[in-house]
N, C-alpha and C positions, 0 to 999 in steps of 0.2 A: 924362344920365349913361349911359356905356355900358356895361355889366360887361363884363369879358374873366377867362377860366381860365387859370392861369399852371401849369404843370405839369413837373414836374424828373423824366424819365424812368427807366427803370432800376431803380427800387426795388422791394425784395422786398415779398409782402404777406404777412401772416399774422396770425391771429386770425379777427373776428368779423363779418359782414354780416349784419343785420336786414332781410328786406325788407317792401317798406311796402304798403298796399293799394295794387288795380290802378289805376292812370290809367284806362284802355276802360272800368272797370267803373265808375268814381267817376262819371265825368261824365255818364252816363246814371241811375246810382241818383238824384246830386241832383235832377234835372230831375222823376222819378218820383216823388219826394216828395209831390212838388206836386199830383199826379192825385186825394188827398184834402183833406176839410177839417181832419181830424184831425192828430193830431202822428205825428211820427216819429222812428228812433234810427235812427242810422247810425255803427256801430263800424267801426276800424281803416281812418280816411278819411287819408290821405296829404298832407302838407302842401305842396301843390306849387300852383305860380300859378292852375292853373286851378279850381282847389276854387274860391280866392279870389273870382276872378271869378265862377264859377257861385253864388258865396253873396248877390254884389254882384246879382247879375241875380234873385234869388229872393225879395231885399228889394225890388228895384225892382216886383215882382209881390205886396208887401204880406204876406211872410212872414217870421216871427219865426226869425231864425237863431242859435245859438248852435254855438261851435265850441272843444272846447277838450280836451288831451288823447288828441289821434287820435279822440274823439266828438263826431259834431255831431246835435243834437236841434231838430227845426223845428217850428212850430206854423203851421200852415195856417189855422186861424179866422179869420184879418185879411184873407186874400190874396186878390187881383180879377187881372181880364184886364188887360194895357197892349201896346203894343204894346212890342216888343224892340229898341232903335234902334241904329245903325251902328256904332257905337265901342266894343261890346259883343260883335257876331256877326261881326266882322272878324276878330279876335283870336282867335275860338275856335269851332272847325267844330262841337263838340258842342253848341251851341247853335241846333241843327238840330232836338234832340230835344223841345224849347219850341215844334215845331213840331204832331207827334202831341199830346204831356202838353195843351195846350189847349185842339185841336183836342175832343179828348175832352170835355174837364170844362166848357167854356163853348160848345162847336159855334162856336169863331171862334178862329181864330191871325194874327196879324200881326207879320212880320219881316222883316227885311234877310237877302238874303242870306251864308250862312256862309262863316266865312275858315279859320285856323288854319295847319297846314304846306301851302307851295306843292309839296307834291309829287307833284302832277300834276290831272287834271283833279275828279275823282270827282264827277261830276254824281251830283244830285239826283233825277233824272227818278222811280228806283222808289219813291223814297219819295211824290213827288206822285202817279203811276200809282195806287198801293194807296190813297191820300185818297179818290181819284175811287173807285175800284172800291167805298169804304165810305160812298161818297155828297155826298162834299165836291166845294165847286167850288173851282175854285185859280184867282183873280188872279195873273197874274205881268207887274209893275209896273216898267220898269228891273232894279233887284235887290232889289224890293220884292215879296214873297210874304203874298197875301191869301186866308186859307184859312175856309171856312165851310161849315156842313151845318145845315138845317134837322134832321134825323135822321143818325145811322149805324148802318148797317144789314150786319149781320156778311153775311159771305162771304169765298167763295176766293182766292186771292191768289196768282199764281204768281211767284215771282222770278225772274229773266231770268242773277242776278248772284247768289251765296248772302252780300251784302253784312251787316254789323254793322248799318250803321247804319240802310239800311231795315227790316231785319227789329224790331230794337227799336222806330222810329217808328209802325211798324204795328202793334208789341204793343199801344204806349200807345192808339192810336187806336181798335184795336178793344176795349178791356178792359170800357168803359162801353157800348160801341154795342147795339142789338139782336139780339139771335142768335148764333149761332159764326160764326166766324171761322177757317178756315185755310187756314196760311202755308205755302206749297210749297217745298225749294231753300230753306229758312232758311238763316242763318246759324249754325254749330256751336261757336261760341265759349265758354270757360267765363262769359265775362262776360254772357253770353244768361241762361245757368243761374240766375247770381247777382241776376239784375235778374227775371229772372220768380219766384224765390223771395221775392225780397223783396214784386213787386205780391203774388203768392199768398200773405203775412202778413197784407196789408193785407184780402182777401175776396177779390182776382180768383179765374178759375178759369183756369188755363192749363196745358196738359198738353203734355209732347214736347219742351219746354225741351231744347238739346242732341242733338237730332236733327235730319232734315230738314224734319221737320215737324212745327208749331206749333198746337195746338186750343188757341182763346182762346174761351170762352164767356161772352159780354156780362154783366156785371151793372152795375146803376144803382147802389149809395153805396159807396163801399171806405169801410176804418176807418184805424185806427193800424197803422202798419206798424213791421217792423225789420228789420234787417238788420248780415251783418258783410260788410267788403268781402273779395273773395280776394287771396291776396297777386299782386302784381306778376310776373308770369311774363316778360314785358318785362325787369322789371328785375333779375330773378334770374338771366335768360338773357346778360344784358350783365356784370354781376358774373363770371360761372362762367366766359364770355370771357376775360376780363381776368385770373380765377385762373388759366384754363390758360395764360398766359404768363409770371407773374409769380409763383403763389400756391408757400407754402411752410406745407402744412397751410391754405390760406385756406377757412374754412366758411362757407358763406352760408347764415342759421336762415328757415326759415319756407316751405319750397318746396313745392309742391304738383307731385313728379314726372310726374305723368298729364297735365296740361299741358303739360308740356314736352316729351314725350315726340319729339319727330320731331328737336330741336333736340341733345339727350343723345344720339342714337340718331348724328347726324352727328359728335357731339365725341369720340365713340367711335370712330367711323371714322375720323377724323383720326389718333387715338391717343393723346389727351388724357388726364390720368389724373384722374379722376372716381369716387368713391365717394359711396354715397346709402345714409345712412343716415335710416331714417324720412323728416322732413322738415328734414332739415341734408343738405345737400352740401356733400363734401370735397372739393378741389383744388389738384393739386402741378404746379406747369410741369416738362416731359419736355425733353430735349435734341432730337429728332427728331420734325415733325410730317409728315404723309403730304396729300399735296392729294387734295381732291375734289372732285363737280359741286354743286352746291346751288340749288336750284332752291324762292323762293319761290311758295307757295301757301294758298288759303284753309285752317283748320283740318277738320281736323289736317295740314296739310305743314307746310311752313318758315312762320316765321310772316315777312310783310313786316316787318314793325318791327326783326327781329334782325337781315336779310340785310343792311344795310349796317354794323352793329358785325360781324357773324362776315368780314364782306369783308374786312377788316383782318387777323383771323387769317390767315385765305388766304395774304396777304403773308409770312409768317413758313412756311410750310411748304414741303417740300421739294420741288419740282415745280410743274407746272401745275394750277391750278385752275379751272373753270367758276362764275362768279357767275350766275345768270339772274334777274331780276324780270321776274314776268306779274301784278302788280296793281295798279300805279302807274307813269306811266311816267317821272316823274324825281326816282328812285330812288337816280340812277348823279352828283348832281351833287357829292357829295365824295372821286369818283373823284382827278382833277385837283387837290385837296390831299395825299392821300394820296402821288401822283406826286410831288408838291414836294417829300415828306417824304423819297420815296427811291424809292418802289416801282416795280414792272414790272408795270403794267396797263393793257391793249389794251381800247377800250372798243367796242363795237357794241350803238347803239340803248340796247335793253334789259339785253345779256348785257355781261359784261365777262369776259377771258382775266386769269388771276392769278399771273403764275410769282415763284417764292421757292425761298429765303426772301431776303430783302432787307434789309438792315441800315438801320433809318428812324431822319432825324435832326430834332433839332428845329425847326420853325418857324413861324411868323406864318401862322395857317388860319382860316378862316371856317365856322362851324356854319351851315350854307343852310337845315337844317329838324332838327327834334327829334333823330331815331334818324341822321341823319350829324354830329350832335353827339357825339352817342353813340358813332359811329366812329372821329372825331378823337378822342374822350377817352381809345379805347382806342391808338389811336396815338401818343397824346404819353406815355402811362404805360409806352411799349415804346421808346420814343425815346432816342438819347443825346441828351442837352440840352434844351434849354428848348421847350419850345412852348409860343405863346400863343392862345387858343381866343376868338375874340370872334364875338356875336352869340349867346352862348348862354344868352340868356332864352328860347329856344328849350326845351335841355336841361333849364332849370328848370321848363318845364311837365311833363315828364313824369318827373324823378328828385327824389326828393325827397332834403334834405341830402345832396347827394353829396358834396360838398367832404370834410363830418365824417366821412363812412362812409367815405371812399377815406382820409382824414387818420389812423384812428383805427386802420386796418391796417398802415400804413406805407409809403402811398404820400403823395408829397409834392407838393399841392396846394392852390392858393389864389384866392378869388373875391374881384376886383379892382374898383374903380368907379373908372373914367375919363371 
């Protein structure tokens, strides 16, 4: 069965957007559960496919999962080492992080290499680099990765890349090891913040969260942890898109503006009309947008996940715009729908040239990976007529209920099984 998005363009929105915890931040808290034997609570978890799967992979490691009302409560007492097998780590690149979490608590991790969106390479290499440097040996088997350490033993760690996902693998790996531990060139992500808050519930001791630099200081037992997820910046940034073309009063409740800060700061320039109250933003679409350069970067610039939904905006404003991605390199592959749709964009490599505004009409598109899901979504909901969105089990990894939230403003869309 295939689902497809059927989407009737042109409708005003207005009222109310919830947003739901982070996807980046979920899929690493789960896995960190595990680094105890204790239980854990994990508020405002998002109900999007890959919770699922991470819950399906926590049981398969003999941990008691319960998930229900945006809480899910785990008991680790039951749970052993297995290896992570194929049909699990294809699907879902944060199952990368089952790499560090067991490395730590048993000194042995075994898995396939991780899959998720094909867009682009994002080797592994710093996350095995920092194993070694804390005393693991790494097999690497076909796409079969055998990681073990008689001891870990803390020390320095310089990153090459200030990546998400080695900086967290490294956390988990040095949290149990012997000695401190630090991380040069981290990664400054708020979902760093949230996932080192949470191991420091459970006893770690880790300091600099949200900087460049990481002080993890080894302890042997962690306890009962908790934690609340933060909201989805991802998906409040994709929302506030979509209001500034459509919205009439649309509010989206729950945003944490310091986050978003580089993203607001562009929609501003555009000349979007954006008010931030507390943590509701308000949003009115303007008759004239103004183009400009945007250029994704690690936090705090543009964040990679929004640059191909804001791409879209581009389209609609008045003039030339510069798109550039520097952290992925196929970024740009739902360029070539957006064109079918109507648009004028010149692509080079990485960067793409944006002139508008362009009147985009409906039609038959393909979501290639999550956030150009994201893109088409915001393009069929600016579209005259119909477009149809397939392949977007993709978009349901990372938005949760979108259909009801876009439905329940007044925009008019439907999630189809074919």
């Amino acid at each position: 069965m295939m689902k497809k998005l059927i989407i009737e363009g042109q409708h005003k929105l207005s009222g109310t957007i919830k947003i739901g915890g982070a996807k980046n931040s979920v899929v690493a808290l789960l896995p960190a559960a595990m680094l105890t034997d204790g239980k854990c609570i994990i508020y405002n978890v998002p109900d999007i496919s890959d919770v699922h799967l991470l819950i399906e992979m926590m049981q398969l490691l003999g941990s008691k999962v319960t998930y229900e009302n945006e809480i899910i409560t785990i008991d680790n007492s039951q749970s052993r080492n297995a290896l992570i097998p194929t049909e699990y780590t294809t699907k879902l690149r944060a199952s990368y992080y089952f790499m560090g979490v067991l490395l730590s608590k048993y000194r042995h991790s075994e898995i396939s290499y991780p899959g998720g969106c094909s867009i682009g390479s994002r080797p592994i290499d710093l996350h095995i680099a920092g194993f070694e440097k804390l005393g693991a040996k790494v097999k690497i088997d076909d796409n079969h990765y055998t990681i073990k350490a008689k001891e870990l033993v803390g020390t320095d760690i310089f990153l090459d890349f200030s990546s998400v996902g080695a900086t967290l693998n490294l956390m988990f790996a040095a949290v149990k090891s012997k000695g401190t531990t630090h991380i040069y060139n981290a990664a400054k992500e708020p979902e760093i913040v949230n996932v080192a808050s949470f191991l420091n519930s459970m006893g770690a001791k880790i300091y600099g969260a949200g900087t460049s630099e990481i002080t993890i200081e080894g302890t042997e037992t962690l306890g009962d942890g908790v934690v609340e997820v933060i909201p989805d910046r991802i998906e409040a940034g994709t929302y506030i898109i979509i209001g500034a073309l459509l919205g009439k009063n649309l509010i989206i409740e729950g945003v944490i503006k310091e986050h978003l800060g580089s993203v607001l700061t562009k929609l501003k320039e555009i000349g979007c009309d954006i008010k931030i109250e507390g943590n509701t933003v308000i949003v009115n679409k303007v008759k004239k947008l103004k183009p400009v350069n945007i250029k994704t970067l690690v936090y705090p610039g543009f964040p990679t996940d929004l640059g191909q939904p804001i791409s879209t905006l581009l389209t609609q404003c008045d003039g030339e715009s510069l798109f550039e991605e520097t952290i992925y390199e196929n970024r740009m592959r739902h360029i070539k729908h957006l064109n079918a749709m109507g648009s004028d964009i010149k692509l080079f490599d990485r960067s793409a040239i944006i002139k508008g505004p362009t009147p985009l009409k409906g039609r038959n598109v393909i979501a290639t990976d999550l956030r150009a899901g994201a893109a088409m979504l915001v393009a069929g909901m600016i579209a005259e007529g119909t477009t149809v969105i397939s392949n977007i089990e993709h978009i349901l990894r990372g938005y949760e209920k979108i259909v009801e939230k876009l439905s329940t403003v007044g925009g008019k869309i439907k999630l189809v099984d074919e």
